[in-house]
C-alpha positions as CSV (number, residue, x, y, z in Angstrom):
1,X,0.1,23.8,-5.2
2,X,0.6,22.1,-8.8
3,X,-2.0,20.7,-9.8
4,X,-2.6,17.2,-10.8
5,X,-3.3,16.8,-14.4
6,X,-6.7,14.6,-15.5
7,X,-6.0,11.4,-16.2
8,X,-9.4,10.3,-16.6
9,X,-9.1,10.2,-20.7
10,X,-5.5,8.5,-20.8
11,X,-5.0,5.0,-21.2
12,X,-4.7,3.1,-18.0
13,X,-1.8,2.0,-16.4
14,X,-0.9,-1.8,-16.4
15,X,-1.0,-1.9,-12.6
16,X,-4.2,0.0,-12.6
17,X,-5.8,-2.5,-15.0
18,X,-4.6,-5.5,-13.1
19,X,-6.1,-3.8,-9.6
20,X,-9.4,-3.4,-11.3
21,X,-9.4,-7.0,-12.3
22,X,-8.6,-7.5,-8.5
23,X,-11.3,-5.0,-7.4
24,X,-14.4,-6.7,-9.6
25,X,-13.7,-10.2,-8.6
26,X,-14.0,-9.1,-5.5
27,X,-17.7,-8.3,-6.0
28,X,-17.0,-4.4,-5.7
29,X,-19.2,-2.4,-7.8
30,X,-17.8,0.7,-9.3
31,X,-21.4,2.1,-9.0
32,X,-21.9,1.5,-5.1
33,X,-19.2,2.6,-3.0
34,X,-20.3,0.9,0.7
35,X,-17.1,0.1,2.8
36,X,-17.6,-1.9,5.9
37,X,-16.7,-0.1,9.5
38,X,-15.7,-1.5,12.4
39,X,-14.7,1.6,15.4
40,X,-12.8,-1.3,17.7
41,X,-9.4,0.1,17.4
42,X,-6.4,-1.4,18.8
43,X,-4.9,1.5,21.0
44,X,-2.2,-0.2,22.0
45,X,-0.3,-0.7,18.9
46,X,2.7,-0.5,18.4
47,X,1.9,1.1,15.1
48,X,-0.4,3.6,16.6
49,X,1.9,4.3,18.9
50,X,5.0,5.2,16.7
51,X,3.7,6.7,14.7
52,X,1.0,9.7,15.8
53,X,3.4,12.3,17.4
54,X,4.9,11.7,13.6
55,X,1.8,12.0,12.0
56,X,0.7,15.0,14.9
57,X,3.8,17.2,14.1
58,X,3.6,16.9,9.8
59,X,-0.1,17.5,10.0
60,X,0.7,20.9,10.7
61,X,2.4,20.6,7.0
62,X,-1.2,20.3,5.5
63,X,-2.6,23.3,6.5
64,X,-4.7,25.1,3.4
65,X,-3.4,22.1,1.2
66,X,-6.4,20.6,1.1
67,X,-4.8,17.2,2.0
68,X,-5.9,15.0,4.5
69,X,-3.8,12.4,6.2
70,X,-4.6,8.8,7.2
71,X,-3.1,5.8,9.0
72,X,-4.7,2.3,8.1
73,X,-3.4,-1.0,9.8
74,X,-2.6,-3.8,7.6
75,X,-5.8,-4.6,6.3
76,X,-6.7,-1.4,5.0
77,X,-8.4,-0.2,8.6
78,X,-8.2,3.3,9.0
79,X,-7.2,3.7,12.5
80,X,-6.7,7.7,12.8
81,X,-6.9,10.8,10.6
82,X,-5.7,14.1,10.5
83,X,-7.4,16.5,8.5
84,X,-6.9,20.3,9.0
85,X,-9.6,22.3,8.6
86,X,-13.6,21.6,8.7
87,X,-14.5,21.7,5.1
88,X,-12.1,18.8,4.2
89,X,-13.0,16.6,7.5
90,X,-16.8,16.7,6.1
91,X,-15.7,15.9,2.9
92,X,-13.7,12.4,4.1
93,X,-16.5,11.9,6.3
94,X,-18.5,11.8,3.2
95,X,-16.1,9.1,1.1
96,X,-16.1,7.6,4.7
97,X,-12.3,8.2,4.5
98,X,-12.3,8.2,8.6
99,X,-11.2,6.1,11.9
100,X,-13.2,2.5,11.8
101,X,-13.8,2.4,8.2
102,X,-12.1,-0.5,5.5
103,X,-10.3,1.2,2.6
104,X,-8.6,-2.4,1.4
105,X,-9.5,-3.2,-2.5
106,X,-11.5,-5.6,-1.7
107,X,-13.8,-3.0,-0.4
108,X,-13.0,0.3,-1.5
109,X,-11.7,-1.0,-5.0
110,X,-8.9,0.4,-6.7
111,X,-7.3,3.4,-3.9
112,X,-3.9,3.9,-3.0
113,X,-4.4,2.7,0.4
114,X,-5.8,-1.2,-0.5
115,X,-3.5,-1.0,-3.5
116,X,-0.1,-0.8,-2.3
117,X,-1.1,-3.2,0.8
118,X,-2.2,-5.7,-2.2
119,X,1.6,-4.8,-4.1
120,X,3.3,-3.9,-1.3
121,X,5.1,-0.6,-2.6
122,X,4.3,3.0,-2.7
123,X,1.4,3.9,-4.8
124,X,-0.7,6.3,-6.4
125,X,-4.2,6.4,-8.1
126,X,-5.1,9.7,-10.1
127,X,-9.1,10.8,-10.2
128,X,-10.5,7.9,-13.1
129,X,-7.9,5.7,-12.1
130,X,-10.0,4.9,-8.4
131,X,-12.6,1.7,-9.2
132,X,-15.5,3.2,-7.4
133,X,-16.8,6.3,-9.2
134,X,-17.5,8.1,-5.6
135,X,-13.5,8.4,-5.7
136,X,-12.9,9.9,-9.3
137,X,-12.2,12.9,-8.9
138,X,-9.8,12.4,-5.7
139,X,-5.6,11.8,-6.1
140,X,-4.3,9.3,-3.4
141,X,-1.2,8.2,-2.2
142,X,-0.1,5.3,0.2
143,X,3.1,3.8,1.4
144,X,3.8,1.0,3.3
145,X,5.1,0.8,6.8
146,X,6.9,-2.1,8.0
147,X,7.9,-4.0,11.3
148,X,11.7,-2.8,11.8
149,X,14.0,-5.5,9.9
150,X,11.4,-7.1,8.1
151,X,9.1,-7.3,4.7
152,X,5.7,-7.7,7.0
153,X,3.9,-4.5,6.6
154,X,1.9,-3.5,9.5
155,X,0.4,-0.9,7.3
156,X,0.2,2.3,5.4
157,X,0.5,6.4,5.4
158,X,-2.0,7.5,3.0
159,X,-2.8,11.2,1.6
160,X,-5.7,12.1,-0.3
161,X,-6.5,15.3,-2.0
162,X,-9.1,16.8,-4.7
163,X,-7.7,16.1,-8.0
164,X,-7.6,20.4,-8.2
165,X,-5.7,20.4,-5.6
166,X,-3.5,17.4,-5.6
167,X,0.5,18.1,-6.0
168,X,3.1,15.7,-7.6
169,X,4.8,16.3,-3.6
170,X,2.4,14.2,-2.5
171,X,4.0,11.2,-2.6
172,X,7.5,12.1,-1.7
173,X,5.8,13.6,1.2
174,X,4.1,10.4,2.3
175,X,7.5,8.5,1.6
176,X,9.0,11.0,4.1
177,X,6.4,10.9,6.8
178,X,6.3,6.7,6.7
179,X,10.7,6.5,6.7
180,X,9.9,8.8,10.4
181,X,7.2,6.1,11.2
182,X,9.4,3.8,10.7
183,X,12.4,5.0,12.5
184,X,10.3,5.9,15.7
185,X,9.0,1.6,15.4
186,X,13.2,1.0,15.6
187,X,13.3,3.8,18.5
188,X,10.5,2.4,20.5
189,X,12.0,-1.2,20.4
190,X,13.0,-2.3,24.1
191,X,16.9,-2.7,24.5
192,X,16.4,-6.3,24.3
193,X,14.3,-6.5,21.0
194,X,16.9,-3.9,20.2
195,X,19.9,-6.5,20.1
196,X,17.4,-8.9,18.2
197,X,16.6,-6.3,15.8
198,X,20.7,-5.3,15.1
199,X,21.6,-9.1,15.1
200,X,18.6,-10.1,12.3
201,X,19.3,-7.6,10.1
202,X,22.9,-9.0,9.8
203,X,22.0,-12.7,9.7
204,X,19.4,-11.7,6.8
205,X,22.0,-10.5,4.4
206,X,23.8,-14.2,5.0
207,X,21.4,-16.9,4.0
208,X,19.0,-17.3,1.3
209,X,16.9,-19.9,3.9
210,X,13.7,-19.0,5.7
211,X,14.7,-16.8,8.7
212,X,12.9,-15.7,12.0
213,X,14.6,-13.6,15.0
214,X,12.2,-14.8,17.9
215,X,12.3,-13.6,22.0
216,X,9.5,-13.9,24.3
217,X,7.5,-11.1,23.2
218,X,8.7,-10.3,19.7
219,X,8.8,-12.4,16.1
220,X,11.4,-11.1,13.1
221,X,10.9,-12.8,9.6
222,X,12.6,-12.4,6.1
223,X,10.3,-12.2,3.3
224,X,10.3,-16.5,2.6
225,X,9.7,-16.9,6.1
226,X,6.9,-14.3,6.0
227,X,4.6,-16.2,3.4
228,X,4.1,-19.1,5.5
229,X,4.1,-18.0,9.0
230,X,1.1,-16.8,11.0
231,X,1.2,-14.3,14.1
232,X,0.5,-17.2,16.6
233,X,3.8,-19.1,15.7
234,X,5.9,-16.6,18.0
235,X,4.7,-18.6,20.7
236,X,5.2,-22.4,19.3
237,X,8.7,-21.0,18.5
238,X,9.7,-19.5,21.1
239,X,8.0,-22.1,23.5
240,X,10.2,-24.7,21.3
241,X,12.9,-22.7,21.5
242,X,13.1,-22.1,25.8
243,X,13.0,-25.9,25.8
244,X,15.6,-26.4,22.8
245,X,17.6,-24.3,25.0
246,X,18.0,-25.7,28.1
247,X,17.6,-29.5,27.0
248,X,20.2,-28.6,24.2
249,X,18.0,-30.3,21.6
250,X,19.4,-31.5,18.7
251,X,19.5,-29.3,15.5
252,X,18.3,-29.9,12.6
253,X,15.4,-31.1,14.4
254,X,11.4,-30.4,13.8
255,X,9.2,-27.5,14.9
256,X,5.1,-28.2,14.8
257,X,3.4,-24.7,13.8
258,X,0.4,-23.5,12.5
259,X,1.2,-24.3,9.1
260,X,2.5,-27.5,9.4
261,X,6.3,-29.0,10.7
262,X,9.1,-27.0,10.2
263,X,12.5,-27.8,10.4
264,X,15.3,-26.0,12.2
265,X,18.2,-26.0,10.6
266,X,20.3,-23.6,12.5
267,X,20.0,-22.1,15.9
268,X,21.9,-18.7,17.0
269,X,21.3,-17.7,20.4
270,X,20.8,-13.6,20.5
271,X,22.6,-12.4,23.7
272,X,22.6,-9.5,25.5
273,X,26.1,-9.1,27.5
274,X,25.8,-12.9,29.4
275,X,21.4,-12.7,29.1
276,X,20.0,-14.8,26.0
277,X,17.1,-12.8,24.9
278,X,16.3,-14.5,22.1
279,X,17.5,-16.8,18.9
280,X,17.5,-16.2,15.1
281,X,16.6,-19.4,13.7
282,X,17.1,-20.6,9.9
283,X,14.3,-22.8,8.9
284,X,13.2,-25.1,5.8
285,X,9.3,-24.9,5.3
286,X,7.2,-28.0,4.9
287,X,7.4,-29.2,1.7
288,X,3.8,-28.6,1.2
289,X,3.7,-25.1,2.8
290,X,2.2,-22.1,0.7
291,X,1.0,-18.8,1.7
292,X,-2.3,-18.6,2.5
293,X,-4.5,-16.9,0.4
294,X,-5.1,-13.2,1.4
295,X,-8.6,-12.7,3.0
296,X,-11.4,-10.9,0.7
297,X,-12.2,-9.7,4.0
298,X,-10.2,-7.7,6.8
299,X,-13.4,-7.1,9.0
300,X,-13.9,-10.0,10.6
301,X,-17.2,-10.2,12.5
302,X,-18.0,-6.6,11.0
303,X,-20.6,-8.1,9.0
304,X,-22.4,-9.5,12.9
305,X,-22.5,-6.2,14.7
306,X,-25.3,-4.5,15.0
307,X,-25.7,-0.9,13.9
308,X,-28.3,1.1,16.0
309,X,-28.5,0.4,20.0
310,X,-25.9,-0.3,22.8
311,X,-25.4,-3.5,21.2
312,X,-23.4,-1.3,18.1
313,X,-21.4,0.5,20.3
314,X,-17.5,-0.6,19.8
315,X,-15.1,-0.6,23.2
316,X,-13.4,2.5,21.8
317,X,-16.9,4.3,21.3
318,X,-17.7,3.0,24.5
319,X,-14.6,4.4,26.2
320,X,-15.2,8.3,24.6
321,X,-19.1,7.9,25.4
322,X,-18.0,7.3,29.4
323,X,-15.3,10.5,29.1
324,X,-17.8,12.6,27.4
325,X,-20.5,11.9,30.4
326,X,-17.3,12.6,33.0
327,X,-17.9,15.9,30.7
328,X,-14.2,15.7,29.5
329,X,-13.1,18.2,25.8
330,X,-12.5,16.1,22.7
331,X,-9.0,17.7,23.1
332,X,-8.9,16.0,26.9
333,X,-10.6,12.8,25.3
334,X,-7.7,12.9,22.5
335,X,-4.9,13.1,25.4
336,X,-6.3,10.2,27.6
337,X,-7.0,8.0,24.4
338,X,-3.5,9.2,22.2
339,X,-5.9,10.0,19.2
340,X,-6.6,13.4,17.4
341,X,-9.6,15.4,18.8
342,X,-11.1,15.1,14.7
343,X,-11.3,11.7,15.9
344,X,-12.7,11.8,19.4
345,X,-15.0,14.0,17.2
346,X,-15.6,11.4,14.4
347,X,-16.1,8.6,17.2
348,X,-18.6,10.8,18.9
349,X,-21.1,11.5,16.3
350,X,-20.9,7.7,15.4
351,X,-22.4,7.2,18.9
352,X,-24.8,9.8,18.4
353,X,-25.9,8.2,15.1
354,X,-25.9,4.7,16.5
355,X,-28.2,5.7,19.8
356,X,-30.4,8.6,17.7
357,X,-29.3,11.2,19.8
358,X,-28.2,14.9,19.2
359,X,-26.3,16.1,22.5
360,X,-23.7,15.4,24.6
361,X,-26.4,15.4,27.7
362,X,-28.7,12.5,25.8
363,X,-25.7,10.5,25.8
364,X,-24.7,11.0,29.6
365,X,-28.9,10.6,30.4
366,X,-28.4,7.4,28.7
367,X,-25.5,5.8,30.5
368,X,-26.2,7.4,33.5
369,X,-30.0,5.3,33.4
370,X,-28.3,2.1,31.8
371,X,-25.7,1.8,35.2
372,X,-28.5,2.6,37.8
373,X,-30.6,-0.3,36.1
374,X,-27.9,-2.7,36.4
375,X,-27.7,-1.6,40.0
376,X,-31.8,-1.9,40.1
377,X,-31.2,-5.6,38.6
């Protein structure tokens, strides 16, 4: 592969410069690289799910690249990896590059992955570029994956490589992996969020107003909309919305939500054949209504858990502990929990690590004599 030239002597890009800014307000030290984990992973994604038989059938692409791939949610949480061969999987171990772990700037610093969930586009950070000196000599690249229609990201394909053996493909490989991501999130949609989906992409190119495509189970924004919304407000608007319907409320007319009132503006009922599945709503924002401010930190409650003992062990840990006592493969693990067997593997020696112990057998003693003295009790 070509490799990546040293940028470690060359002046710094602007965007680079303003990340590190980011990055020390932050209270990251360059000279302490300590990233918070959390191994409770949400499963049931829809992410996840999109996008792993993508990830699982490019991987192959990485063989003796020395390039290891990563999904992260959208606060920088890695939430599965696929690295090739042995040597690189102990070497992302050792960054803590790896399922659980927080790679957002305002943890990791300046990294592709935290960095273009901060800007929102593509990036790439070259060996001296990184903030923390544990990541100067690596190349990373990150793009953003969005909800289908929509500027919300719900978060990134990353690839990171040695510096020697980094390749200017990287990201146009990345870009290509996150567009199939992204078309297997439009794929997945049910037939009804399907209609919603075609319908709000239109509606968007027609108004410059806050706009949101809402249904029972699914929430579509524009980019004004997006700033002041929260995840919660698919409820009050579609519970407004039910009732809007079928006491044909007047519009314009006012919407409480978490922000603050709204006002509807415009209602469009989303129809499939005679069934309404949904509306696309225009709204105007309270006039006081502002963004709120990102979080410095994506691990919430991270900071509480324990880290030796039961008491540490996440769900998901919890859920590959019981499979590895039914004496279950990683690979059988992997199928039953739709995660890569490097995973089931990383997950596993976090439990070992956590209880002290060396062997699958401790860990089956163990939960074997923790369920016969809750039987005792």
């Amino acid at each position: 592969m070509e490799a990546s030239p040293d940028l470690e002597l060359l002046p710094l890009r602007e965007e680079i410069v303003v990340s590190w800014f980011r990055s020390a307000r932050s209270g990251v030290r360059p000279d302490r690289f300590d990233v918070p984990y959390d191994g409770e992973i949400d499963l049931d994604s829809d992410l996840l799910r999109a996008a792993t038989p993508v990830l699982e059938r490019v991987a192959q692409d990485l063989v003796d690249t020395g390039s290891g791939l990563v999904l992260t949610d959208h606060n920088g949480h890695v939430l599965e990896r696929w690295a090739p061969d042995r040597r690189l999987q102990a070497w992302l171990d050792d960054i803590e590059l790896a399922p659980g772990y927080y790679y957002d700037e305002a943890h990791a610093g300046t990294n592709a992955i935290g960095t273009a969930l901060v800007v929102g586009e593509p990036f790439l950070v070259e060996g001296g570029e990184h903030f923390s000196y544990e990541l100067a000599r690596l190349v990373t690249v990150a793009v953003p994956v969005c909800q289908p229609g929509t500027t919300r990201v719900l978060g990134v394909v990353g690839l990171s490589s040695h510096q020697e053996e980094a390749s200017r493909l990287m990201l146009p490989f990345a870009k290509r992996v996150a567009a199939g991501v992204a078309e297997r999130l439009v794929r997945d949609l049910s037939q009804y969020d399907r209609v919603l989906h075609t319908q709000f992409v239109a509606a968007r190119r027609r108004t410059r107003d806050p706009l949101v495509a809402v249904s029972e189970q699914t929430m579509l924004a524009n980019a004004l909309a997006t700033r002041g919304l929260k995840p919660g407000d698919r409820e009050l608007l579609w519970d407004w919305l039910s009732r809007a319907l079928v006491d044909q409320a007047a519009v314009p007319g006012p919407v409480i939500l978490t922000g603050g009132t709204w006002m509807v503006k415009r209602v469009q009922p989303v129809r499939d054949d005679c069934v309404v599945v949904g509306a696309i709503l225009r709204l105007e924002p309270p006039p006081t209504s502002a963004a709120a401010p990102a979080t410095s930190n994506g691990a919430l409650g991270v900071a509480d858990r324990p880290r030796f003992g039961w008491p540490s062990v996440t769900a998901t840990e919890m859920r590959v502990a019981e499979f590895v006592a039914q004496g279950m493969t990683n690979r059988e693990i992997a199928s039953e929990l739709y995660l890569s067997p490097h995973t089931v593997s990383f997950h596993i020696r976090q439990i070992f690590r956590k209880l002290d112990i060396s062997s699958r057998v401790e860990l089956t003693r163990l939960l074997i004599e923790g369920h016969d003295a809750g039987r005792a009790t």
